[in-house]
Steps between C-alpha positions, in 0.01 A plus 500: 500500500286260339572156372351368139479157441401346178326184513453327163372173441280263307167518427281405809805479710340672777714834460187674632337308789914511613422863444172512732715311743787773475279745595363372779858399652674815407460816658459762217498270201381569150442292222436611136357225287593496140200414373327772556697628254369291220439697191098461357446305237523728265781688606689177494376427152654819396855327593399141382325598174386249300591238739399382833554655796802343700438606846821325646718821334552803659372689162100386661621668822537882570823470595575833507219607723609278729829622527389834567306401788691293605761817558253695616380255835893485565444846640237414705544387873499072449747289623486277181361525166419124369479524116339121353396398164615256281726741316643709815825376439523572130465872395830651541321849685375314772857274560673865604219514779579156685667419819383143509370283180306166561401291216181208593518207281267214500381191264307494209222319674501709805449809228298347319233392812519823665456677159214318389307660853550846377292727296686678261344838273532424178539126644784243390384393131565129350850390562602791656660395858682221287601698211581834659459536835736178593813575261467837622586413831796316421621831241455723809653239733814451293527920440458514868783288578735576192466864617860612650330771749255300660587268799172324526389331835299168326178359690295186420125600529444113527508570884323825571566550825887429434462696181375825700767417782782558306321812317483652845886404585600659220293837590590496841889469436485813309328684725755406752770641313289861462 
């Protein structure tokens, strides 16, 4: 039996070097990473229309795709299936699939350094980590936590090393009760 864990967080809140780590540590580990399943541009615009794209909502994401694969490496021989983005813990679908959710949270300025070292295609436009990308967070923090199925495990990336400790707990006490 394989364990799924969703692991949600902030942007930049090192969900995926956690991830790397993971994978390294655990025998049989594997990670899908949500943004790979970004939409293009212009598939997104289709959903947007005449307004910007929001890429904080899971309407920019191919939710369903993941999903389905999601199901589909379940029947494959891993130990656990690590499932990060920074909407893993918000489309209903994937919330059936879960053993284990873990939510990173982290400041604005911590976001907001790490984010400004990243290239991003089509890259952040004026205003946008402020305007969208910020109170998004805090929308998909508070669904996160005012959502009656989840029992989120909460980790400050602040402390990396910490951060990724308690990750690894958490993953390691379900695999204990397999």
């Amino acid at each position: 039996m394989v364990i799924v864990v969703g692991l949600g967080g902030g942007t930049n809140s090192g969900k995926t070097t956690i991830c790397k780590k993971l994978v390294e540590n655990i025998p049989k580990c594997f990670v899908f990473n949500q943004d790979k399943y970004f939409k293009t541009l212009e598939e997104a615009k289709l959903v947007f229309l005449d307004s910007e794209v929001n890429w904080e909502t899971c309407p920019a994401l191919k939710m369903d795709d993941l999903v389905a694969d999601v199901k589909e490496e379940m029947k494959k021989d891993h130990n656990v299936i690590v499932v990060e983005g920074h909407l893993a813990l918000n489309f209903a679908p994937l919330l059936e699939l879960y053993d284990a959710t873990i939510f990173i949270t982290l400041s604005h300025d911590l976001a907001l350094k790490r984010r400004l070292t990243r290239c991003y295609d089509p890259p952040d436009g004026p205003g946008y980590f402020e305007n969208v990308v910020w109170p998004a967070y805090f929308l998909i923090l508070e669904e996160v936590k005012g959502n009656e199925k989840l029992e989120p495990n909460f980790f400050d990336a602040a402390d990396p090393d910490v951060c990724y400790e308690g990750v690894e707990g958490v993953v390691k006490e379900c695999l204990s009760q397999k």
